[in-house]
C-alpha distance (Angstrom), angle and dihedral (degrees) to the residues before:
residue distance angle dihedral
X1 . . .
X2 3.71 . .
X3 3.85 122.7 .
X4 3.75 94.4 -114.8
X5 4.05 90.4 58.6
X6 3.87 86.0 56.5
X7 3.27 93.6 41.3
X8 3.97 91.5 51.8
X9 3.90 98.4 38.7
X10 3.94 84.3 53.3
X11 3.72 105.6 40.6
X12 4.48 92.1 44.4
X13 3.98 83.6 54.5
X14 4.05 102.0 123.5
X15 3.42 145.5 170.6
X16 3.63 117.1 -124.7
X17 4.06 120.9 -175.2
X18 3.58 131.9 -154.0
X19 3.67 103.6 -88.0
X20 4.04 80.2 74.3
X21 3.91 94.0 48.7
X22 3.67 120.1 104.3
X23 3.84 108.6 -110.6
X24 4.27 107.2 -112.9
X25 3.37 89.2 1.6
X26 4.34 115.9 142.7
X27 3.54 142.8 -161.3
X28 3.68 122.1 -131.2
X29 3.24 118.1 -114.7
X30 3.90 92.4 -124.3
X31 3.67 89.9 53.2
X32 3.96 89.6 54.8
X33 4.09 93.8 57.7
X34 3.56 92.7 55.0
X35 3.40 93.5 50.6
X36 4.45 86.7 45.4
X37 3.87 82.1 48.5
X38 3.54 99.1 65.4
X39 4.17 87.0 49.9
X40 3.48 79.2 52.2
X41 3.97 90.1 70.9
X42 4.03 105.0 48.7
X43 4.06 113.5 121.3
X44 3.47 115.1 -109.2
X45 4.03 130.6 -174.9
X46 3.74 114.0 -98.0
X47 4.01 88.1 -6.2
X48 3.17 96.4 -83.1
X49 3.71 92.4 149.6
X50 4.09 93.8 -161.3
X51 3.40 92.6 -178.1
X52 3.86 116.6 129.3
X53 3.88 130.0 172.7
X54 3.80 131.2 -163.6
X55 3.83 110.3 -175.7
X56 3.70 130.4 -156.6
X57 4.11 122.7 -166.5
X58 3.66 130.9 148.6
X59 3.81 115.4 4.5
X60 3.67 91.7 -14.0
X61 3.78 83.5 66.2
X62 4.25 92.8 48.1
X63 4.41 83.7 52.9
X64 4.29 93.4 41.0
X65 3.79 84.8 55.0
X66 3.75 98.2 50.1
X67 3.57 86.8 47.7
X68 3.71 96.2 60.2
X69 3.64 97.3 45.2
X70 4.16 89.7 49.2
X71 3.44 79.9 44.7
X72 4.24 98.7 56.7
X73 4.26 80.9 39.4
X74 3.28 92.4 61.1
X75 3.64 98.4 40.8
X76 3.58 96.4 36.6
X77 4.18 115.8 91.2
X78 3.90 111.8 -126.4
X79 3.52 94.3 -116.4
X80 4.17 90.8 52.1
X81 3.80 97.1 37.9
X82 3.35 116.1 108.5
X83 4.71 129.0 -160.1
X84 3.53 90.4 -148.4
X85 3.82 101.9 54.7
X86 3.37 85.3 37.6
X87 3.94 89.8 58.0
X88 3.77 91.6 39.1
X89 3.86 93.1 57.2
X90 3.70 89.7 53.9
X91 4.19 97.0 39.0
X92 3.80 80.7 58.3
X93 3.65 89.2 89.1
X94 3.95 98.9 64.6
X95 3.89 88.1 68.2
X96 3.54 110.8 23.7
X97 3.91 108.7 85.5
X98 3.73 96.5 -169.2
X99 3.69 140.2 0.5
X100 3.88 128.8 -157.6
X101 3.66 125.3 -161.1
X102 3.30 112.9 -136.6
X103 4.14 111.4 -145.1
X104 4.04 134.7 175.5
X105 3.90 106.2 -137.6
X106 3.96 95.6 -156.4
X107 3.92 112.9 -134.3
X108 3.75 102.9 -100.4
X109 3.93 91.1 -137.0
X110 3.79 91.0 48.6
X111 3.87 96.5 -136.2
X112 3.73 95.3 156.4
X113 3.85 131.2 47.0
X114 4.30 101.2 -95.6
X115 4.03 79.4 -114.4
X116 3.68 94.9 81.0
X117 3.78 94.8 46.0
X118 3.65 87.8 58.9
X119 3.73 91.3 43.9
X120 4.09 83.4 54.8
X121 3.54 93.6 50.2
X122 3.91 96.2 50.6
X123 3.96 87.6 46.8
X124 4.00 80.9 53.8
X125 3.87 85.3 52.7
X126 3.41 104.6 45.6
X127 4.81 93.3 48.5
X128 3.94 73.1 56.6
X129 3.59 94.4 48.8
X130 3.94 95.5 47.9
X131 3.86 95.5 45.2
X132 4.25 93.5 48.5
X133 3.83 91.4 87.0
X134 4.38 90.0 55.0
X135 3.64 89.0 66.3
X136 3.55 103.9 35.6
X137 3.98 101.3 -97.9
X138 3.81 135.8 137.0
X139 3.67 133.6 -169.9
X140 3.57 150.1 115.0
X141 3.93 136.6 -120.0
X142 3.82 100.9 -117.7
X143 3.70 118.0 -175.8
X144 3.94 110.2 -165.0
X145 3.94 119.1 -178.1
X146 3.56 82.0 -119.1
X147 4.57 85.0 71.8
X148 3.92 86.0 63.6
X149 3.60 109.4 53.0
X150 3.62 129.0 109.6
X151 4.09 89.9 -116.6
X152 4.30 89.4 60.4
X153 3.85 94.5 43.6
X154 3.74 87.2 51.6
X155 3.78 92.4 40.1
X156 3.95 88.5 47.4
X157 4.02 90.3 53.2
X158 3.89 89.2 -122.0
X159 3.81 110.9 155.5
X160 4.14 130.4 -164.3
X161 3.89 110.7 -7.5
X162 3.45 94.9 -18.5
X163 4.33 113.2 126.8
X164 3.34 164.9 -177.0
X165 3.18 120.1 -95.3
X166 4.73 96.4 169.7
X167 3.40 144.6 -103.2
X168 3.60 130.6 -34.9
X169 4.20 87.4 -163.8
X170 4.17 106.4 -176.1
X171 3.84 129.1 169.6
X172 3.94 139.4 165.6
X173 3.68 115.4 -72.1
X174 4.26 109.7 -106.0
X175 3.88 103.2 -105.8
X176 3.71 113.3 -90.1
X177 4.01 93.1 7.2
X178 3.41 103.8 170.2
X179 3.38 128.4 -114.5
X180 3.89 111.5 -89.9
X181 3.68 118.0 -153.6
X182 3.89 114.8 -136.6
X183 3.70 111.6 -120.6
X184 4.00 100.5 -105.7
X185 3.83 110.9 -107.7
X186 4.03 121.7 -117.1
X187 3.93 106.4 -92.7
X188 4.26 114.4 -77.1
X189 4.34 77.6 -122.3
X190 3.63 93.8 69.8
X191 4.03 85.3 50.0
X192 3.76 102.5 51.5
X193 3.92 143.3 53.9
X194 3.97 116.6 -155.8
X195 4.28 108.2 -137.3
């Protein structure tokens, strides 16, 4: 592979949101473990491979999306809360095909610092992030507070210092979405000092 087709697979790598997801669409199921396959590849310290997925599609999405609203309710003073987020969470589930929560399954023996698990787990994120386009996904990893409460680790089954790390949140692009340019970065010059 030449340095331009890196350069191109990594610098076209968006995030899309669910005002561009087809309503009702879905993602097969196939589709999904290819995408979970290329997490499946990040580097990780000691090979600890951290990485853990819980996926949601088809009803399973409807119930995830109840949960998280209940969950912001419940967590949410009454002065702060707010009926349309509330409605929002839950409307999430008309265009989001699939959701996958993304978890950090600590290394039992604790032989590295919990840092570099989570540092695994994003790398894990972001090979999923850069192969969505290739099979005709969008989405975004969202991390509301609402990922890292007591009431999601328990709904997510994750036991001892195991966690939440969000939401990888994907759907079907809405036919003939346009193409939307990515807002050029500031130059890598203005980010680095030469020693």
């Amino acid at each position: 592979m030449e340095y331009a087709e890196v350069e191109h697979l990594i610098s076209n790598r968006q995030s899309l949101f669910t005002q561009q997801m087809e309503e009702n669409a879905s993602i097969q199921k196939d589709k999904l473990l290819q995408l979970l396959q290329l997490a499946n590849y990040a580097p990780s310290h000691r090979r600890t491979e951290p990485w853990r997925f819980v996926i949601f599609r088809d009803e399973e999405k409807n119930v995830f999306f109840k949960k998280l609203a209940a969950i912001y309710k419940l967590n949410t003073s009454s002065e702060d809360f707010d009926e349309k987020k509330f409605q929002k969470i839950q409307n999430k589930a008309k265009n989001v095909a699939a959701v996958i929560a993304i978890c950090m399954n600590r290394c039992l023996k604790e032989s590295v610092p919990v840092f570099e698990e989570q540092w695994a787990v994003a790398c894990s994120v972001q090979n999923m992030l850069l192969g969505m386009k290739t099979l005709g996904i969008i989405g975004y990893w969202s991390t509301p507070r609402m990922a890292f409460s007591d009431e999601m680790k328990s709904y997510l089954e994750l036991q001892g210092d195991n966690q939440c790390m969000g939401f990888l949140q994907l759907g079907i692009p809405k036919e003939g979405l346009p193409d939307i340019t990515r807002k050029e970065n500031n130059p890598i010059e203005d980010k680095i000092s030469w020693r």
